[in-house]
Steps between C-alpha positions, in 0.01 A plus 500: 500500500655255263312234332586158536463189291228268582554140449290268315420303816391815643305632206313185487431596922385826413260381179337283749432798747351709277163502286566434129384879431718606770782326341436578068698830620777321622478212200510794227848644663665173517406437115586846356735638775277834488553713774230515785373861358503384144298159586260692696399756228450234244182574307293232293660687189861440602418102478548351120404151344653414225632202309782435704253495848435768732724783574511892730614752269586834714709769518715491831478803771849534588665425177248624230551223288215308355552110543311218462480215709384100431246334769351202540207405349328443827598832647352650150195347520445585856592844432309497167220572655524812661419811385632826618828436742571184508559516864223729622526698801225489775337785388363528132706616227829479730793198458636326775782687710846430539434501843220268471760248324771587759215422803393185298834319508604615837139328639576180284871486659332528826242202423774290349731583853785641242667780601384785331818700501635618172206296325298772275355539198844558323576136614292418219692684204852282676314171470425615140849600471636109629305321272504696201906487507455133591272443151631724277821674601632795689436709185110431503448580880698838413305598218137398638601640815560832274859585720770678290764387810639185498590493832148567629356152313738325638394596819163394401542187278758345758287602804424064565919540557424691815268294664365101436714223415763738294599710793765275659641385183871538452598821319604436149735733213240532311260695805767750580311772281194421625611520840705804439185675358279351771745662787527833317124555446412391891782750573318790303190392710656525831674812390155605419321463849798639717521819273100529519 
C-alpha cells in the first residue's frame, strides 16, 4: 500500500482523536522524519540535550547511517522522562509495535470520519518531508531524510503537490523533473505489484 500525505487540516483532526501519549509517536516522526521502526525502538539513551535544545541521535535500520535529529523542546521534555523505550510496549521491557502505530492512526482516521486509505505511519516521514523542504530546502529534507536518490525526496518533499490546495495548480517548467521523477517511481511501484 502506498502512503499518502496527510494534510495539516487533517493532522490537526487526527491530534484531536487521539490521547497525547497515543499521539508523541506520531509527533516524533513528523519532527525527525524517522521511520515508524526507528521511532519505535527509540531508547532513553538515543535522546540528547544539549546547548542547542533537545535532539534523537540514532543509527537508521535500513540505511545504517547514524543521524541526528532536532525536536522540540516540548516533545523533549515529555520524552525526557522516560526511561527504557521511550515508547513502551504493553508488556514490560518491550517498545511499542509498528503495528500498534499502524492500528493507532487507522482508529484516529476512523474517529475523525477521514478515510483511512493510504494514511499510515509513513504519512508521517512525507509531512516531515513537506515542511522540511518548505523551511530549509530540498537539500535538507534529502539529507535528514538520509535518501541517496533524488528522485525518491522529491516524491516525499513535494507530496502537499499531490493532494491539498497544490494539486490543481497549473503545471509549471520548473515541475517537469519533479513530475517526471514522480511518474517514473509510481511506475516502478505498479511494476512492482503486477510482477509480485
Amino acid at each position: 500500500m502506498r502512503s499518502e500525505y496527510i494534510t495539516k487540516e487533517d493532522r490537526k483532526h487526527l491530534e484531536n482523536n487521539m490521547k497525547d501519549q497515543a499521539w508523541m509517536v506520531f509527533r516524533l516522526m513528523m519532527e525527525t522524519g524517522l521511520r515508524v521502526g526507528d521511532a519505535v525502538e527509540l531508547r532513553h539513551t538515543n535522546l540528547i540535550h544539549d546547548k542547542e535544545g533537545w535532539a534523537i541521535r540514532k543509527k537508521a535500520q535500513k540505511t545504517g547511517k547514524v543521524g541526528e535529529w532536532r525536536i522540540t523542546a516540548a516533545l523533549g521534555e515529555n520524552l525526557a522522562h522516560r526511561r527504557g523505550y521511550l515508547f513502551p510496549g504493553r508488556k514490560e521491557g518491550t517498545h511499542l509495535t509498528r503495528q500498534a502505530v499502524w492500528k493507532r492512526i487507522k482508529k484516529a482516521c476512523e474517529e475523525a470520519r477521514i478515510d483511512p486509505d493510504g494514511k499510515s505511519p509513513h504519512s508521517m516521514r512525507k509531512m516531515f518531508a513537506v515542511e522540511k523542504a518548505h523551511q530549509e530546502g530540498f537539500e535538507a529534507a534529502k539529507e535528514a531524510l538520509q535518501h541517496s536518490n533524488s528522485a525518491v525526496t522529491r516524491v516525499y518533499a513535494y507530496a502537499d503537490k499531490m493532494v491539498g490546495l497544490g494539486a490543481d495548480e497549473p503545471m509549471r517548467w520548473r515541475d517537469v523533473d519533479i513530475i517526471a521523477d514522480y511518474i517514473l517511481s509510481r511506475m516502478k511501484e505498479i511494476d512492482k505489484t503486477v510482477n509480485s
